[in-house]
C-alpha positions as CSV (number, residue, x, y, z in Angstrom):
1,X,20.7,9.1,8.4
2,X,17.3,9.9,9.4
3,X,16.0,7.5,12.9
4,X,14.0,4.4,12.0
5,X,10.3,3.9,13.8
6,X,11.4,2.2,16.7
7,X,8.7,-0.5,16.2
8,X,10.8,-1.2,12.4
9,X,14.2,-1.2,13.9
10,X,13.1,-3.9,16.8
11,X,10.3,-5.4,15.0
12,X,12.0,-6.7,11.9
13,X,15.2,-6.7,13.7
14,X,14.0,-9.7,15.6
15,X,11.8,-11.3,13.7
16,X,13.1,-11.3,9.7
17,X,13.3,-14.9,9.3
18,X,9.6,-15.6,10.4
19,X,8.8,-12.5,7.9
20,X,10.0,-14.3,5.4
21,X,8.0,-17.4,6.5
22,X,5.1,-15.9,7.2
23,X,4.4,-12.7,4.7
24,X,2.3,-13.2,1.7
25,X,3.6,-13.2,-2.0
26,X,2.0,-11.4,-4.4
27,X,-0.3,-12.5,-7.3
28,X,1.0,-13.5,-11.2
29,X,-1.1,-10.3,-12.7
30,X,1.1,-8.0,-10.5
31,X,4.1,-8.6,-13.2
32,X,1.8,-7.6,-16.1
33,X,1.5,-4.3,-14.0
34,X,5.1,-4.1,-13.5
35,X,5.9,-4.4,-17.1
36,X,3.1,-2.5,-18.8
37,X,2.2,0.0,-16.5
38,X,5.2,0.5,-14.7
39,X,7.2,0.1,-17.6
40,X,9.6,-2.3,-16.4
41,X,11.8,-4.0,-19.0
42,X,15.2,-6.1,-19.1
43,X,17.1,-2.5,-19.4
44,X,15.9,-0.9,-16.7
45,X,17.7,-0.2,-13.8
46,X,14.9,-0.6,-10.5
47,X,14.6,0.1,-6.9
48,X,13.1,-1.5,-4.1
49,X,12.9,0.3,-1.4
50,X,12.0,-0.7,1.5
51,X,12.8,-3.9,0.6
52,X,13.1,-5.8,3.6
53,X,14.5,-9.8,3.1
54,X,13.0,-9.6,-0.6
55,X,10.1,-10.8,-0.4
56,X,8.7,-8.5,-3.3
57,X,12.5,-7.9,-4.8
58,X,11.7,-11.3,-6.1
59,X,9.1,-10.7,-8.0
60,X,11.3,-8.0,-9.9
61,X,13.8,-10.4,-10.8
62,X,12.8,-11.8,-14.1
63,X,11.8,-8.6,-15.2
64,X,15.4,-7.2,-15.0
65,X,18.9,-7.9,-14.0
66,X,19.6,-4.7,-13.0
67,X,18.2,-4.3,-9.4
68,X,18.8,-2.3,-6.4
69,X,17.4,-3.4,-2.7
70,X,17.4,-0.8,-0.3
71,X,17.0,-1.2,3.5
72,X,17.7,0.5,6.5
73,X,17.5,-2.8,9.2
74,X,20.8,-4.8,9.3
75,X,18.6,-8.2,10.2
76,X,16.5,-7.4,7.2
77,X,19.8,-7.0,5.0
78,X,21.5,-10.1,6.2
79,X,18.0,-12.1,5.8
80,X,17.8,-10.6,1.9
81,X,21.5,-11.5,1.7
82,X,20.7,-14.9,1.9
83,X,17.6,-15.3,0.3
84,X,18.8,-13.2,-2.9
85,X,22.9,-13.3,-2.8
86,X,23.1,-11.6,-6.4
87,X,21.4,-8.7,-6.1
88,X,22.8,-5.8,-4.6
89,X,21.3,-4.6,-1.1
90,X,22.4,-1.3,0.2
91,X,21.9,0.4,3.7
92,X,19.5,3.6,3.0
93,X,16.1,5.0,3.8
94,X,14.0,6.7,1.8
95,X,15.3,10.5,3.1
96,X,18.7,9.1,2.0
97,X,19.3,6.9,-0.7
98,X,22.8,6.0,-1.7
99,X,22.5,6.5,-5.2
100,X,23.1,9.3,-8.2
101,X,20.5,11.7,-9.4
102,X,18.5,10.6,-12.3
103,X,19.9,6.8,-12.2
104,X,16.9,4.8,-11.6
105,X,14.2,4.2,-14.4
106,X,11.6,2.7,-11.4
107,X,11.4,2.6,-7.8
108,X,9.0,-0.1,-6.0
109,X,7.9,0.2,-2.6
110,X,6.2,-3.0,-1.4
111,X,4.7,-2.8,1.8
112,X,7.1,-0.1,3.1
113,X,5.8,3.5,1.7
114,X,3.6,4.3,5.1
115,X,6.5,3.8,7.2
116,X,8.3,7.2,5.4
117,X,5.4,8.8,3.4
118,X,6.4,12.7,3.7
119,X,8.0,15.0,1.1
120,X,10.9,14.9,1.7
121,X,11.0,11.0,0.9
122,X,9.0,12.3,-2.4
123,X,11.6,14.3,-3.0
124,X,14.7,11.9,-2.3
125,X,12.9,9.3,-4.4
126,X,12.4,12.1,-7.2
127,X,15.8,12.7,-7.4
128,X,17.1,9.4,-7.9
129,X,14.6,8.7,-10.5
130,X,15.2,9.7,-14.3
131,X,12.7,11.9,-16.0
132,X,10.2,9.8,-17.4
133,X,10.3,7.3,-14.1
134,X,7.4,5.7,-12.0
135,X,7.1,5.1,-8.5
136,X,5.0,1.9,-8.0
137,X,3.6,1.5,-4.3
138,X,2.1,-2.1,-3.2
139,X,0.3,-3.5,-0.5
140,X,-1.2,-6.4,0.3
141,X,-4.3,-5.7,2.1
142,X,-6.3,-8.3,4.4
143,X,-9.9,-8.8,3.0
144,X,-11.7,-7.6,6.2
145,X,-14.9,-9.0,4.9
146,X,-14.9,-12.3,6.4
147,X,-15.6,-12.6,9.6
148,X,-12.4,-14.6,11.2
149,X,-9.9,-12.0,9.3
150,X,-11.8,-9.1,10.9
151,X,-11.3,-10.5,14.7
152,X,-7.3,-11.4,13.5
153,X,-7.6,-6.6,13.3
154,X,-9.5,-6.8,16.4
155,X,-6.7,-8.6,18.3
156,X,-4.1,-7.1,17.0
157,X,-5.2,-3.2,16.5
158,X,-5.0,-2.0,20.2
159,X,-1.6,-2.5,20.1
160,X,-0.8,0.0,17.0
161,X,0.5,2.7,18.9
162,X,1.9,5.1,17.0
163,X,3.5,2.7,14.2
164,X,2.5,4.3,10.6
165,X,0.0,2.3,9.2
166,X,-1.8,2.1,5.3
167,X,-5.4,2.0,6.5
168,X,-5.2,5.0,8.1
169,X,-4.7,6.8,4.5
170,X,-2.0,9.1,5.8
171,X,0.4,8.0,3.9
172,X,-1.7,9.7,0.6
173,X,-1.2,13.4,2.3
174,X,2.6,13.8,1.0
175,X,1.4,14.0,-2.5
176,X,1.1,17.3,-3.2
177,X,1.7,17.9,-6.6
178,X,5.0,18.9,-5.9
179,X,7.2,15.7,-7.0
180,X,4.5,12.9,-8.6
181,X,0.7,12.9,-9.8
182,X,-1.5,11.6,-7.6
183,X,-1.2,7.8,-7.2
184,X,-3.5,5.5,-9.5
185,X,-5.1,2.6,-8.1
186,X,-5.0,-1.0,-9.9
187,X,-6.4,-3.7,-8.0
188,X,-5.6,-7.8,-7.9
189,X,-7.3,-10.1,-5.4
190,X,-4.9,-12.6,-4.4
191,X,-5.2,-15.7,-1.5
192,X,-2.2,-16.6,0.7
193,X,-2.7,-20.2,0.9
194,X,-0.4,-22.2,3.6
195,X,-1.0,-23.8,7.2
196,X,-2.4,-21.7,10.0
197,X,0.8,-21.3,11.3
198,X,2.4,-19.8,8.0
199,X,-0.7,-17.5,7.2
200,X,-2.1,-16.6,10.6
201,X,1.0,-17.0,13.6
202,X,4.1,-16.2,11.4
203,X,2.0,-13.7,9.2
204,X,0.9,-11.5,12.8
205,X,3.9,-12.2,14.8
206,X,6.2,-10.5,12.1
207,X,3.7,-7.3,11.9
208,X,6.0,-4.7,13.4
209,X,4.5,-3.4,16.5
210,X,3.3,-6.8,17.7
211,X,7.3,-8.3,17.2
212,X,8.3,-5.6,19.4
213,X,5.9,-6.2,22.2
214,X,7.4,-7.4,25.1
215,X,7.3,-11.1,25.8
216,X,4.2,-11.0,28.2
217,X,1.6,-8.8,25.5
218,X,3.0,-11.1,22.6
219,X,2.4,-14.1,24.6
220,X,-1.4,-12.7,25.0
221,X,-1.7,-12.2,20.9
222,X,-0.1,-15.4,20.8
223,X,-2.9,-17.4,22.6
224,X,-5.8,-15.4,21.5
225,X,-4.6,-15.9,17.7
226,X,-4.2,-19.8,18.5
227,X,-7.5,-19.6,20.5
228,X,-9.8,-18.3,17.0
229,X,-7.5,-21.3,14.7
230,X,-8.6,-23.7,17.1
231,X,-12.1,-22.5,17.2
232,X,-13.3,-20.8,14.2
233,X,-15.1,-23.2,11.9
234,X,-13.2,-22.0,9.2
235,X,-10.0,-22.5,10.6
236,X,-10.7,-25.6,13.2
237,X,-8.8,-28.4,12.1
238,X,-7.8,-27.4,8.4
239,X,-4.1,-28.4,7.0
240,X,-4.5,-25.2,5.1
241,X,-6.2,-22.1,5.5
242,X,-6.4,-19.8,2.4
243,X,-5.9,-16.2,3.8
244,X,-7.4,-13.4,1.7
245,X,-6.1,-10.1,0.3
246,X,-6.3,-7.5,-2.2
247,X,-3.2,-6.6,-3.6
248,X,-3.6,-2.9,-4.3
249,X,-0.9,-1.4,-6.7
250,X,-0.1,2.0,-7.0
251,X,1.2,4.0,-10.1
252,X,2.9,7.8,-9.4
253,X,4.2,9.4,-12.1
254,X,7.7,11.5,-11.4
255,X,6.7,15.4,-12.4
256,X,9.4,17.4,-14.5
């Protein structure tokens, strides 16, 4: 099975339950996407990929009974165990997913298509899919805009590294026309609304490469994240702090 980024296997592997704390949800007009665009109904057999402790896998659930998480971290697994005990979690990544050709109508990648965006998860995730299937992508993306959210990049972005990222765009390069169209953009805005400590700490401290940091950097992020909540004006003092996004969704249409 193909190596997980080491800053997915020990980020998420040691901080799933504050992921699920602290990672947004995603907003009501996403299902209207799922259904009519996606094409999503109570027959069709879906994958999420990627799917981590289920945060979006949720989301899928009144759409259809017939679900399929797959994740390659064991503390992720366990976490969506728990959260989601009837739906089926498998171990797999994208360049090897435990199930037959042509046996998925969609697959759904929330958050998760940067970390393996090359062809030959295109082509894994082509395989599984029945002619006729979508590949949905989502991500939640922080509206850089206002000022405080801007310095929460600054603080954490020297820290990066290597780790695959969405704003660098790279993640666009394995569509070559080989295995989907290009991917068609539909976008939601969407607030994450909860206490500093939800939105801000648990929210940044769960973001891969800063989890994996060793105890003296993420004690740094730590403090200078606590430093702008307890100075900001927007932030100083508020029982809840309404982070803000753009949910940007994805269509990819499987080629014959």
């Amino acid at each position: 099975m193909p190596v997980v980024h080491k800053a997915a296997q020990v980020g998420f592997s040691t901080q799933a339950g504050t992921y699920t704390q602290g990672r947004p949800d995603y907003p009501d007009e996403l299902n209207r996407w799922l259904r009519g665009t996606l094409g999503i109904d109570a027959q069709s057999t879906v994958v999420d990929l990627g799917a981590g402790t289920g945060k979006f896998t949720r989301l899928l659930k009144p759409l259809t009974e017939h679900l399929i998480g797959v994740e390659p971290v064991a503390a992720m697994r366990k976490e969506f165990a728990a959260q989601l005990p009837d739906v089926h979690i498998v171990q797999g990544t994208a360049q090897s997913i435990p199930l037959a050709d042509a046996s998925v109508d969609a697959l759904v990648c929330a958050q998760a298509f940067h970390w393996f965006a090359d062809t030959t998860a295109l082509a894994e995730i082509h395989r599984v899919l029945k002619p006729g299937g979508n590949l949905g992508l989502v991500w939640n993306v922080r509206d850089e805009s206002v000022d405080w959210v801007a310095e929460i990049t600054r603080i954490i972005t020297p820290y990066e590294g290597d780790t695959p990222r969405f704003h660098t765009g790279h993640w666009r390069r394995a569509f070559d026309g080989r295995y989907f169209s290009r991917p068609e953009l539909t976008c939601f805005n969407y607030s994450h609304t909860g206490s500093a400590e939800t939105v801000i700490m648990n929210r940044f401290l769960s973001v891969s490469f800063i989890a994996a940091l060793p105890a003296a950097e993420k004690a740094v992020v730590t403090e200078r994240l606590r430093e702008l909540i307890n100075t900001h004006p927007a932030l100083r003092g508020k029982e809840t702090v309404a982070f803000p996004y753009q949910t940007q969704a994805y269509l990819c249409r499987r080629l014959s």
